[in-house]
MARDRENLUM-354829 format. One record per atom (N, C-alpha, C, O): residue in one letter; atom name; x, y, z. Coordinates in pm, whole numbers, m for minus. Example, Ala and Ser with C-alpha at 12.3 -4.5 7.8 and 13.67 -1.06 7.14 Angstrom:
BEGIN
+------+------+--------+--------+--------+
! code ! site !     xx !     yy !     zz !
+------+------+--------+--------+--------+
!    a !    N !   1319 !   m569 !    780 !
!    a !   CA !   1230 !   m450 !    780 !
!    a !    C !   1320 !   m330 !    780 !
!    a !    O !   1424 !   m332 !    846 !
!    s !    N !   1285 !   m225 !    708 !
!    s !   CA !   1367 !   m106 !    714 !
!    s !    C !   1290 !      3 !    787 !
!    s !    O !   1341 !    114 !    804 !
+------+------+--------+--------+--------+
This chain:
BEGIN
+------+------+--------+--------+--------+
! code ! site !     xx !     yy !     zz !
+------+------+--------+--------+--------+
!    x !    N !  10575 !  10788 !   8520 !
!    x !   CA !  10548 !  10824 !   8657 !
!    x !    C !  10561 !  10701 !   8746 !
!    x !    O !  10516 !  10590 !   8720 !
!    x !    N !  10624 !  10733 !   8843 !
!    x !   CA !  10635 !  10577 !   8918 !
!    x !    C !  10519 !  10593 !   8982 !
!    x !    O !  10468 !  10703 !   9005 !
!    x !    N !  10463 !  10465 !   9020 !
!    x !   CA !  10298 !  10400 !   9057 !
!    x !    C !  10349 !  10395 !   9228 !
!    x !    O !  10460 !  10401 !   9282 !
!    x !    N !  10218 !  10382 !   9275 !
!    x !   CA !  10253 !  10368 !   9448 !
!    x !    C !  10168 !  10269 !   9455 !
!    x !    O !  10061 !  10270 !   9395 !
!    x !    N !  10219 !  10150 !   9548 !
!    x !   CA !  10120 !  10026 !   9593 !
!    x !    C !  10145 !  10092 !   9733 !
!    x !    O !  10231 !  10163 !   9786 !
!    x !    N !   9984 !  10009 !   9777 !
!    x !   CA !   9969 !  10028 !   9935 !
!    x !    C !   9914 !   9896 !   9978 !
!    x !    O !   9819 !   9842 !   9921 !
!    x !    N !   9969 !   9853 !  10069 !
!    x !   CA !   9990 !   9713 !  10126 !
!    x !    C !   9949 !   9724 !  10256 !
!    x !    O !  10004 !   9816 !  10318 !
!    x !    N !   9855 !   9648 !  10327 !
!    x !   CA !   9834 !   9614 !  10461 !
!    x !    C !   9697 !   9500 !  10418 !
!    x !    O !   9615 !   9490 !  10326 !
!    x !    N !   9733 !   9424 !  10550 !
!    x !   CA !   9688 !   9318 !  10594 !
!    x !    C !   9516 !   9314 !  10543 !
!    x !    O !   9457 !   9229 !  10475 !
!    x !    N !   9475 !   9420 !  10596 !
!    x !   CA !   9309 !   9414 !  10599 !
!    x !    C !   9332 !   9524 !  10482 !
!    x !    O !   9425 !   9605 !  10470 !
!    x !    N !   9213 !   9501 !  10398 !
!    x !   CA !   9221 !   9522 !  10227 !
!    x !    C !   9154 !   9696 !  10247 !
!    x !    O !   9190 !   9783 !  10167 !
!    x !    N !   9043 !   9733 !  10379 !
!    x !   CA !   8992 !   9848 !  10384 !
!    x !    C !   9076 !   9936 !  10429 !
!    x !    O !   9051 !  10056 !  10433 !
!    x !    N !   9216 !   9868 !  10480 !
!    x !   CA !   9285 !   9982 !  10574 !
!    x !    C !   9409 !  10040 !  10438 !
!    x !    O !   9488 !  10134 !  10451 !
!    x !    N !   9388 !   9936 !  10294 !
!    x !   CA !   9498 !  10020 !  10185 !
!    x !    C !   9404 !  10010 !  10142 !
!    x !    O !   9399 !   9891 !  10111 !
!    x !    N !   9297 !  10062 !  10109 !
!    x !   CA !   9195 !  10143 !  10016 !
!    x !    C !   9213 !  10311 !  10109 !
!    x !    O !   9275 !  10409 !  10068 !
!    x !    N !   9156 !  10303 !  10206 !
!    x !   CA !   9145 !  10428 !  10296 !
!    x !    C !   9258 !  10488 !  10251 !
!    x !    O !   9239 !  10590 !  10184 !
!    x !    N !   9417 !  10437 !  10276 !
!    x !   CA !   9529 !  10529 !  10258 !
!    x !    C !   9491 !  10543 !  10060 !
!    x !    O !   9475 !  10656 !  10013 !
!    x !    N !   9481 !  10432 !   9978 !
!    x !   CA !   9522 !  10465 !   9859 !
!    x !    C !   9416 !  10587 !   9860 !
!    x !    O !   9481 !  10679 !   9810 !
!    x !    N !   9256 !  10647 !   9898 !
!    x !   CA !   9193 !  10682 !   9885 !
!    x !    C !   9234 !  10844 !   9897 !
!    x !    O !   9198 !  10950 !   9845 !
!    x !    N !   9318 !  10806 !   9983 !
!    x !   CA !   9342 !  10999 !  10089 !
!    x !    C !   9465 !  10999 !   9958 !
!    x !    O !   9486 !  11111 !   9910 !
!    x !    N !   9539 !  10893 !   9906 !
!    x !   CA !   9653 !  10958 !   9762 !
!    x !    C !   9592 !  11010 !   9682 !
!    x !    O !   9604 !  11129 !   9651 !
!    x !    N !   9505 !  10920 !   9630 !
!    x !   CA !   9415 !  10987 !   9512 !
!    x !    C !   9367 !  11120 !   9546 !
!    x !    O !   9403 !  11231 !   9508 !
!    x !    N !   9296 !  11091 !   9611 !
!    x !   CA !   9208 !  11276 !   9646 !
!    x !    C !   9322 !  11384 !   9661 !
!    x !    O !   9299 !  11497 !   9618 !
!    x !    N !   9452 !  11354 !   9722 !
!    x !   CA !   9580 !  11405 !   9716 !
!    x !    C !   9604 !  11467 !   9606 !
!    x !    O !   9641 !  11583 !   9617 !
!    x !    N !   9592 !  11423 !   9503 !
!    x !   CA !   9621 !  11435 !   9316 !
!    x !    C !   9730 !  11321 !   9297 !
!    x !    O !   9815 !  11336 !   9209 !
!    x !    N !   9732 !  11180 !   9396 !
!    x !   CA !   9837 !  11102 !   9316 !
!    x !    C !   9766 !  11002 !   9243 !
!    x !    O !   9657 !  10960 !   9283 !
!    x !    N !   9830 !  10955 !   9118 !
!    x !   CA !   9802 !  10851 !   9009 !
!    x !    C !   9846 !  10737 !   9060 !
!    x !    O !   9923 !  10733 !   9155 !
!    x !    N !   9796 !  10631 !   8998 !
!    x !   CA !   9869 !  10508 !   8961 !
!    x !    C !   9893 !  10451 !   9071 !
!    x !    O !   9986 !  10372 !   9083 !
!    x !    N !   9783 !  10494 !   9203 !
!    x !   CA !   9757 !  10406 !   9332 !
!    x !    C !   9706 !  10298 !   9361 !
!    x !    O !   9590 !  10319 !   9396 !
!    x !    N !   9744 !  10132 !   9368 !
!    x !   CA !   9701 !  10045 !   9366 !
!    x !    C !   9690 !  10013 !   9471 !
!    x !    O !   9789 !  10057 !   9529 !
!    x !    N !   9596 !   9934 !   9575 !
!    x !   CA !   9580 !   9825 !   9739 !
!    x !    C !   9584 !   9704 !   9673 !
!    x !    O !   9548 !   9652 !   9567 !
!    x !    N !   9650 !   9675 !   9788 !
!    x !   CA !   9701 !   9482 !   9789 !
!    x !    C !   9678 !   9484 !   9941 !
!    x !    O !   9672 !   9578 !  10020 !
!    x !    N !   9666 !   9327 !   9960 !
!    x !   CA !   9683 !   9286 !  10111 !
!    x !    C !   9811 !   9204 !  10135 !
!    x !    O !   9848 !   9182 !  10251 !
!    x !    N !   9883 !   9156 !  10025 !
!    x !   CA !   9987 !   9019 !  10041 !
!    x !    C !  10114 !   9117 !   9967 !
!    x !    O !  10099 !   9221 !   9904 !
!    x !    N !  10223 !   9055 !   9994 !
!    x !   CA !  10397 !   9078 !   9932 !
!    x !    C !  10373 !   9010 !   9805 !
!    x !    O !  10431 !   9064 !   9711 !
!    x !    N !  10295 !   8894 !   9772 !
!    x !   CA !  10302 !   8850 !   9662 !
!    x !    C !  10225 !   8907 !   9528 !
!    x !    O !  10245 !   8894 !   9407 !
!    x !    N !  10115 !   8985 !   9617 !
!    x !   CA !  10026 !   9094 !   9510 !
!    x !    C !  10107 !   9226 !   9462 !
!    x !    O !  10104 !   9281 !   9352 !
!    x !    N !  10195 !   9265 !   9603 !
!    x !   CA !  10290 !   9379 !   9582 !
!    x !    C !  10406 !   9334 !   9413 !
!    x !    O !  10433 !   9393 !   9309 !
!    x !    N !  10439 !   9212 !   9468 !
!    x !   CA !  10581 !   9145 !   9368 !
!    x !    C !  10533 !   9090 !   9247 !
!    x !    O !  10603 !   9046 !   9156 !
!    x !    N !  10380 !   9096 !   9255 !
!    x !   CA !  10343 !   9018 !   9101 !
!    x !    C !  10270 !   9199 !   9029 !
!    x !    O !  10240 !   9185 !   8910 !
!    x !    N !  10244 !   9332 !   9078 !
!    x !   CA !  10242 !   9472 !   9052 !
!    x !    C !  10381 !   9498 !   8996 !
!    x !    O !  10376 !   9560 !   8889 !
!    x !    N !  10476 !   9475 !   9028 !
!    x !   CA !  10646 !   9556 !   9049 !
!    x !    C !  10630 !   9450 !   8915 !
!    x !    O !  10665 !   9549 !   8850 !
!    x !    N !  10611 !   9342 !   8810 !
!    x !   CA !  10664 !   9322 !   8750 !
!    x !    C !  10663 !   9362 !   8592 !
!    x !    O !  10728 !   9305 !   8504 !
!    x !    N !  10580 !   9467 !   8579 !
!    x !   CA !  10599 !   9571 !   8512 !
!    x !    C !  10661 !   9726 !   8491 !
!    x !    O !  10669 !   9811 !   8402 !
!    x !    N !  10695 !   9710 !   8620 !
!    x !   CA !  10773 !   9839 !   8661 !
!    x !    C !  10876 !   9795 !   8732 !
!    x !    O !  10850 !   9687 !   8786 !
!    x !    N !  11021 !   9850 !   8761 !
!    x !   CA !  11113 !   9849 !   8822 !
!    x !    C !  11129 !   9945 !   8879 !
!    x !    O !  11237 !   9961 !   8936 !
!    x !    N !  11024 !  10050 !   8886 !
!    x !   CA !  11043 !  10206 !   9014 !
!    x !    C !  10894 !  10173 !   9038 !
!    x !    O !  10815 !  10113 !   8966 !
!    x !    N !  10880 !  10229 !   9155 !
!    x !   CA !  10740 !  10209 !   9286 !
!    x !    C !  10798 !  10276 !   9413 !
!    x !    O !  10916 !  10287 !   9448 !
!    x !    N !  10713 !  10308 !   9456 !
!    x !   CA !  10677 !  10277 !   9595 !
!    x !    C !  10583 !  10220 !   9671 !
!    x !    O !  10472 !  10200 !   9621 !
!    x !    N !  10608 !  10185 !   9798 !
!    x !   CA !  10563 !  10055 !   9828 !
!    x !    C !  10547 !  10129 !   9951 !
!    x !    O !  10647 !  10169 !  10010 !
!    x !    N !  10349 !  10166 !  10025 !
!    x !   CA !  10369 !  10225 !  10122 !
!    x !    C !  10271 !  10075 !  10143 !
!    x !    O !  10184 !  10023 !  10074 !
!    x !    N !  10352 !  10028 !  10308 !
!    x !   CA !  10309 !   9894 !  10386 !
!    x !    C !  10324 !   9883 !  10532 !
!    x !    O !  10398 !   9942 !  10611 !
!    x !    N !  10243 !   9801 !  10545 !
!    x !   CA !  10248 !   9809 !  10712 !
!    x !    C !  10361 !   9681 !  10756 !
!    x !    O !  10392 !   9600 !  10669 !
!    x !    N !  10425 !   9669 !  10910 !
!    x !   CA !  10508 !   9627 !  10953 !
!    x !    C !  10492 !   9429 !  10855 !
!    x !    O !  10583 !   9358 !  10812 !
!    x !    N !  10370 !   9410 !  10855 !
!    x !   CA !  10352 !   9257 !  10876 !
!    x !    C !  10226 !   9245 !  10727 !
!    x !    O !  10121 !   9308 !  10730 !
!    x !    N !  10253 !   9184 !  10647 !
!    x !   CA !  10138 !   9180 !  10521 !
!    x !    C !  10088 !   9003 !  10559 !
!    x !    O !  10146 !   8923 !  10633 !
!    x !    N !   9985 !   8988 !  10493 !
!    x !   CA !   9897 !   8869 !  10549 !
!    x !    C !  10020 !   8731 !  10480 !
!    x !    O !   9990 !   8616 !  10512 !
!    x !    N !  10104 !   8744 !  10422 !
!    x !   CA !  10205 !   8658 !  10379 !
!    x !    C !  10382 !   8625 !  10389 !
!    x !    O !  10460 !   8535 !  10356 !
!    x !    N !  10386 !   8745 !  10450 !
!    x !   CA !  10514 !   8806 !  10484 !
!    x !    C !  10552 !   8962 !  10579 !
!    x !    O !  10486 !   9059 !  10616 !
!    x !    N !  10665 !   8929 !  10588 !
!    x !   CA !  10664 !   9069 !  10695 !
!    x !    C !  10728 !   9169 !  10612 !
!    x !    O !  10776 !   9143 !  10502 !
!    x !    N !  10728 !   9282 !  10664 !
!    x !   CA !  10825 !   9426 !  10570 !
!    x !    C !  10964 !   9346 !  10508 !
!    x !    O !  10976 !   9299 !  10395 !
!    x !    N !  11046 !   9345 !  10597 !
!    x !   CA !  11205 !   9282 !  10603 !
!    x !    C !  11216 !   9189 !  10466 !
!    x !    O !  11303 !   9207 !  10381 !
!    x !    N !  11114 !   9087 !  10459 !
!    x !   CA !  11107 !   8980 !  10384 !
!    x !    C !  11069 !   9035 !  10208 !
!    x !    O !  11129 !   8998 !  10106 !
!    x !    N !  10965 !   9122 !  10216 !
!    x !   CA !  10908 !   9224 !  10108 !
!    x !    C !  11085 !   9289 !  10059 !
!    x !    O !  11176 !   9254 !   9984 !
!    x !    N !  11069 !   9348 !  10110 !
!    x !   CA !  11194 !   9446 !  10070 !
!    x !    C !  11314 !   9401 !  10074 !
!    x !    O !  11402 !   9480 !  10107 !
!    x !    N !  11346 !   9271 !  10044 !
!    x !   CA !  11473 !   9183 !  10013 !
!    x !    C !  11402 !   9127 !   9870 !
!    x !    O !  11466 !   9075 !   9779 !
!    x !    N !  11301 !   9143 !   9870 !
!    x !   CA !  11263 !   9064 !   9708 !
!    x !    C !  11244 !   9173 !   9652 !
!    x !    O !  11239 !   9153 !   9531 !
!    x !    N !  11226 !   9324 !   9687 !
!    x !   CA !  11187 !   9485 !   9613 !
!    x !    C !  11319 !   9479 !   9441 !
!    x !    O !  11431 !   9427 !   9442 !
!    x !    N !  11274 !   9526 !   9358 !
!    x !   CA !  11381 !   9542 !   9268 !
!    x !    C !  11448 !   9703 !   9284 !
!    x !    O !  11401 !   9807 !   9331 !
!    x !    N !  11556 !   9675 !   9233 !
!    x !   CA !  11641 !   9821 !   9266 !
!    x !    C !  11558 !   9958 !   9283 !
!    x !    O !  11566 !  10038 !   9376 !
!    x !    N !  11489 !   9961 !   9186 !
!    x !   CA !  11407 !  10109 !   9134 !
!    x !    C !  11337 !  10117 !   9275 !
!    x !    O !  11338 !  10227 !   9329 !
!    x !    N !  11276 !  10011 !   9343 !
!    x !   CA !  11176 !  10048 !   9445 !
!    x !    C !  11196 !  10079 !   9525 !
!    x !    O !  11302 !  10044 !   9576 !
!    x !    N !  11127 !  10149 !   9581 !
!    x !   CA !  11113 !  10191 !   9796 !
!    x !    C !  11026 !  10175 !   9835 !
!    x !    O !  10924 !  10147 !   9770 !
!    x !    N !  11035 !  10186 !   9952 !
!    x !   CA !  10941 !  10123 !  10049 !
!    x !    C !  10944 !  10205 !  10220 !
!    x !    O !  11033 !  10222 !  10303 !
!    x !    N !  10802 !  10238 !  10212 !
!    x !   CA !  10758 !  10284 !  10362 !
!    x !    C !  10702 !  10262 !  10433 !
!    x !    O !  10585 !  10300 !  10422 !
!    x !    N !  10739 !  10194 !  10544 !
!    x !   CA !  10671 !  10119 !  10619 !
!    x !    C !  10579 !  10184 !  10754 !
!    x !    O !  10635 !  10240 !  10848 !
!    x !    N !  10466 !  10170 !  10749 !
!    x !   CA !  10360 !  10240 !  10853 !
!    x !    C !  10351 !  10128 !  10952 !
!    x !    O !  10304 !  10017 !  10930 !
!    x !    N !  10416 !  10183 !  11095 !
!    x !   CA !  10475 !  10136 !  11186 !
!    x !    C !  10454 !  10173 !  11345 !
!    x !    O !  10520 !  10272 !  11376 !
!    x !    N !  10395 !  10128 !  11430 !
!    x !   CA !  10448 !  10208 !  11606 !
!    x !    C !  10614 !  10138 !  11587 !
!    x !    O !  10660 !  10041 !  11526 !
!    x !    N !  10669 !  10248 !  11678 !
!    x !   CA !  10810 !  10235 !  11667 !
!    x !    C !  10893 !  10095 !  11749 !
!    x !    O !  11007 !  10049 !  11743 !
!    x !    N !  10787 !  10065 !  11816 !
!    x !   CA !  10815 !   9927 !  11844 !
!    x !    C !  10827 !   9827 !  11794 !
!    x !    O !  10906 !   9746 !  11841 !
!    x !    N !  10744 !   9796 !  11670 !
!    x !   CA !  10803 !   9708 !  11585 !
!    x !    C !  10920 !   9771 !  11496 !
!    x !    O !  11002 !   9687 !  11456 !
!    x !    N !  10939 !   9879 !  11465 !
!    x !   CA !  11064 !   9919 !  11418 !
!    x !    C !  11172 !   9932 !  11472 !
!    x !    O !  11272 !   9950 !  11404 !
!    x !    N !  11178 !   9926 !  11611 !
!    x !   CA !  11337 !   9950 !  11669 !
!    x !    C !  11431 !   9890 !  11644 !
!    x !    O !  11543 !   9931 !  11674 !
!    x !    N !  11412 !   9797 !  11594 !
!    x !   CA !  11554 !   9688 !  11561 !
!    x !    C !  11595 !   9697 !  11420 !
!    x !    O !  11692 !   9639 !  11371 !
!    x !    N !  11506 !   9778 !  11354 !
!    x !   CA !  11530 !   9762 !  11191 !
!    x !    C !  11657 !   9909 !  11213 !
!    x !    O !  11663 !   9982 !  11312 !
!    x !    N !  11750 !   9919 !  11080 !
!    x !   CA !  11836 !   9993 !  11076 !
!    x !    C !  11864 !  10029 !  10935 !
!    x !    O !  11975 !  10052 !  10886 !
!    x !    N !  11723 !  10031 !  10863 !
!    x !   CA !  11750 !  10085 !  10689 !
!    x !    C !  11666 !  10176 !  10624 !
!    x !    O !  11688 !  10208 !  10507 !
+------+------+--------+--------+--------+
């Protein structure tokens, strides 16, 4: 089953989302606050998803998801203002 990390800055705001997965019925929901907690998770798995906010306390989305390995994706929780310039 691929695992879902949830990534944002402040550690209560990816508990809350991993919280509403779980109760959801999803497994294998982990919170991180950093890209480097996300990239040191992914190195047992090569499929994930990666639900994160625009900016993690170490890096931004853009930067995350140039180091993601093939298997992964990534969704970024966003006002569309910081997204307008992105195109992927």
């Amino acid at each position: 089953m691929t695992g879902i990390i949830v990534a944002f800055p402040k550690i209560e705001n990816a508990r809350s989302i991993r919280n509403v997965l779980v109760r959801n019925g999803f497994a294998a929901v982990t919170a991180c606050t950093t890209g480097a907690q996300v990239l040191s998770r992914l190195e047992d798995s090569d499929e994930a998803i990666v639900v994160c906010s625009y900016r993690l306390v170490d890096m931004a989305c853009l930067e995350l998801f140039g180091l993601l390995p093939a298997g992964a994706k990534m969704l970024v929780v966003s006002s569309p203002d910081f997204l307008g310039g992105i195109d992927r």
